[in-house]
C-alpha positions as CSV (number, residue, x, y, z in Angstrom):
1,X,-10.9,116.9,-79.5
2,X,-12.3,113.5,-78.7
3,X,-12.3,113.0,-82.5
4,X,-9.1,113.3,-83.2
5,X,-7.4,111.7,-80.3
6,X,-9.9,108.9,-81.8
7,X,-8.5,109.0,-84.9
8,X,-5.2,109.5,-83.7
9,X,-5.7,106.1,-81.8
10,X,-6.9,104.2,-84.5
11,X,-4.0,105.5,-86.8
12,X,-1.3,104.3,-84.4
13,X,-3.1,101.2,-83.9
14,X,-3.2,100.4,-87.7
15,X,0.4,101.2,-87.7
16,X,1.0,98.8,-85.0
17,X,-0.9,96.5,-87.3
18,X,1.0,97.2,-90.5
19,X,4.4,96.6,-88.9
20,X,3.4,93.0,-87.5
21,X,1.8,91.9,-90.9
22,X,5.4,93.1,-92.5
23,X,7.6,91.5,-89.9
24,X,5.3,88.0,-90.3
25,X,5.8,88.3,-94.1
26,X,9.6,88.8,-93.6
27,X,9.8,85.9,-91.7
28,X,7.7,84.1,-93.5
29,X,9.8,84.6,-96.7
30,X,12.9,84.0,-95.1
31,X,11.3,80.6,-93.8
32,X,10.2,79.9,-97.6
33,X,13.3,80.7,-98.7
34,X,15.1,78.5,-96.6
35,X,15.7,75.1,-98.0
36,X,14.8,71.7,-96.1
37,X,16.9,69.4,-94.4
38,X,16.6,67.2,-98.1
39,X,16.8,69.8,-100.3
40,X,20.1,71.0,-98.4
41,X,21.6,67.3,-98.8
42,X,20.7,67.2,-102.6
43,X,22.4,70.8,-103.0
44,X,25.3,69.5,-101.4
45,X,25.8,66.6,-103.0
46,X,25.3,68.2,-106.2
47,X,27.6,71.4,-106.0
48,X,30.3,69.0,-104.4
49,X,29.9,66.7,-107.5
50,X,30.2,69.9,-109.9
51,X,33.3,70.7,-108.3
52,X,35.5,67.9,-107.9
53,X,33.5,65.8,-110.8
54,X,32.7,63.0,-108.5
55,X,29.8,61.7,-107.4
56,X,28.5,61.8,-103.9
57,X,27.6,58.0,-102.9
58,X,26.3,58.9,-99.3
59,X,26.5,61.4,-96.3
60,X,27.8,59.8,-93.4
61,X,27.2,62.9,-90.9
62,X,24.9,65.9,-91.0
63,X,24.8,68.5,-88.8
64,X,23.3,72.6,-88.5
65,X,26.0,74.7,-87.5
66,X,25.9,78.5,-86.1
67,X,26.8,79.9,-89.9
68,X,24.6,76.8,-91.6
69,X,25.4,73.3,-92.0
70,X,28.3,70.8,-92.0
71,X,28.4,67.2,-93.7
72,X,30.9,64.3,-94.7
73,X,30.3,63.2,-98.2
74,X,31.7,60.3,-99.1
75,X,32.9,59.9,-102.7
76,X,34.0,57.4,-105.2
77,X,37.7,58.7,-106.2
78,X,38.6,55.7,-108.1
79,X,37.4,53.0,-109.7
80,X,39.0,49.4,-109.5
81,X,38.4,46.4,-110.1
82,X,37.6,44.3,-107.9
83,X,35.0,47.1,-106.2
84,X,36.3,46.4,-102.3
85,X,39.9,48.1,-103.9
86,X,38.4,51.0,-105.2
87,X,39.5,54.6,-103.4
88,X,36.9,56.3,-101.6
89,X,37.2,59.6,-100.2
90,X,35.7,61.7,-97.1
91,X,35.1,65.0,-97.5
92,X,33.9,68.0,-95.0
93,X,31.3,69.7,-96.5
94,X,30.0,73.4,-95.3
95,X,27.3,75.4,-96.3
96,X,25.4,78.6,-95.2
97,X,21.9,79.0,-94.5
98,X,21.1,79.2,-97.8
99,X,21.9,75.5,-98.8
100,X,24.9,77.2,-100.8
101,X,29.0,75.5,-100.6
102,X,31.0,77.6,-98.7
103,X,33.9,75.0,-98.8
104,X,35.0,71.7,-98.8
105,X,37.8,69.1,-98.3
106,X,39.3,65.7,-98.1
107,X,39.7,64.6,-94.7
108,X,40.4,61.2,-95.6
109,X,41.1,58.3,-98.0
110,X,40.7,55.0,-97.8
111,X,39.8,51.7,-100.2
112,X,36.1,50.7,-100.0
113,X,36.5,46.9,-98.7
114,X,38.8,48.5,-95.2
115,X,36.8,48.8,-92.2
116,X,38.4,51.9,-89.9
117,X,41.2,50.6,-87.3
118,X,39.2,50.5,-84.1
119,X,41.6,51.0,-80.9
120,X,40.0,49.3,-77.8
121,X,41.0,48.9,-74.3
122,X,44.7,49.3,-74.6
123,X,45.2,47.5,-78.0
């Protein structure tokens, strides 16, 4: 009787074993599968680019949200000539976990050489 109560032991203990290995592997791939704060900008930029077919030119805010992450990419809309009249474009960015778009849009446009209006002190 010893024996098996032994071997009973051992088996539930191994168990015990066996389930914290796979719960440390699961979390371990969902860690590796997770992309980095870099990788998340580049796969923003990118899929925003293939979208609307321009270019990202910089990320003015960056932030990890509940359901993933939320940036404002600023864009190039159009071109002029000289470069402080071209039309630049905001745009909110979200993304899950994953690094993947979820959605976007333009939450403003403005030309490239305009600083924003800054209100101060009753003005």
């Amino acid at each position: 009787m010893s024996n098996t109560k032994n071997t009973e032991e051992s088996q539930d203990s191994q168990e015990t074993q066996d389930s914290q290995e796979t719960h440390k592997s699961t979390e371990n791939n969902r860690s590796a599968k997770r992309p980095g704060l870099m990788e998340v900008l580049r796969q923003a930029r990118g899929q925003l680019a293939e979208l609307t077919g321009m270019e990202a030119e910089s990320v003015s805010s960056f932030e990890q949200t509940e359901e993933g992450w939320a940036l404002e990419v600023e864009v190039l809309e159009l071109e002029r000539v000289p470069d402080t009249m071209s039309l630049m474009a905001s745009y909110q960015v979200e993304l899950d976990q994953d690094g993947q778009l979820t959605g976007y849009r333009r939450v403003r446009r403005y030309e490239r050489g305009r600083a924003d209006a800054r209100r101060s002190g009753g003005q």
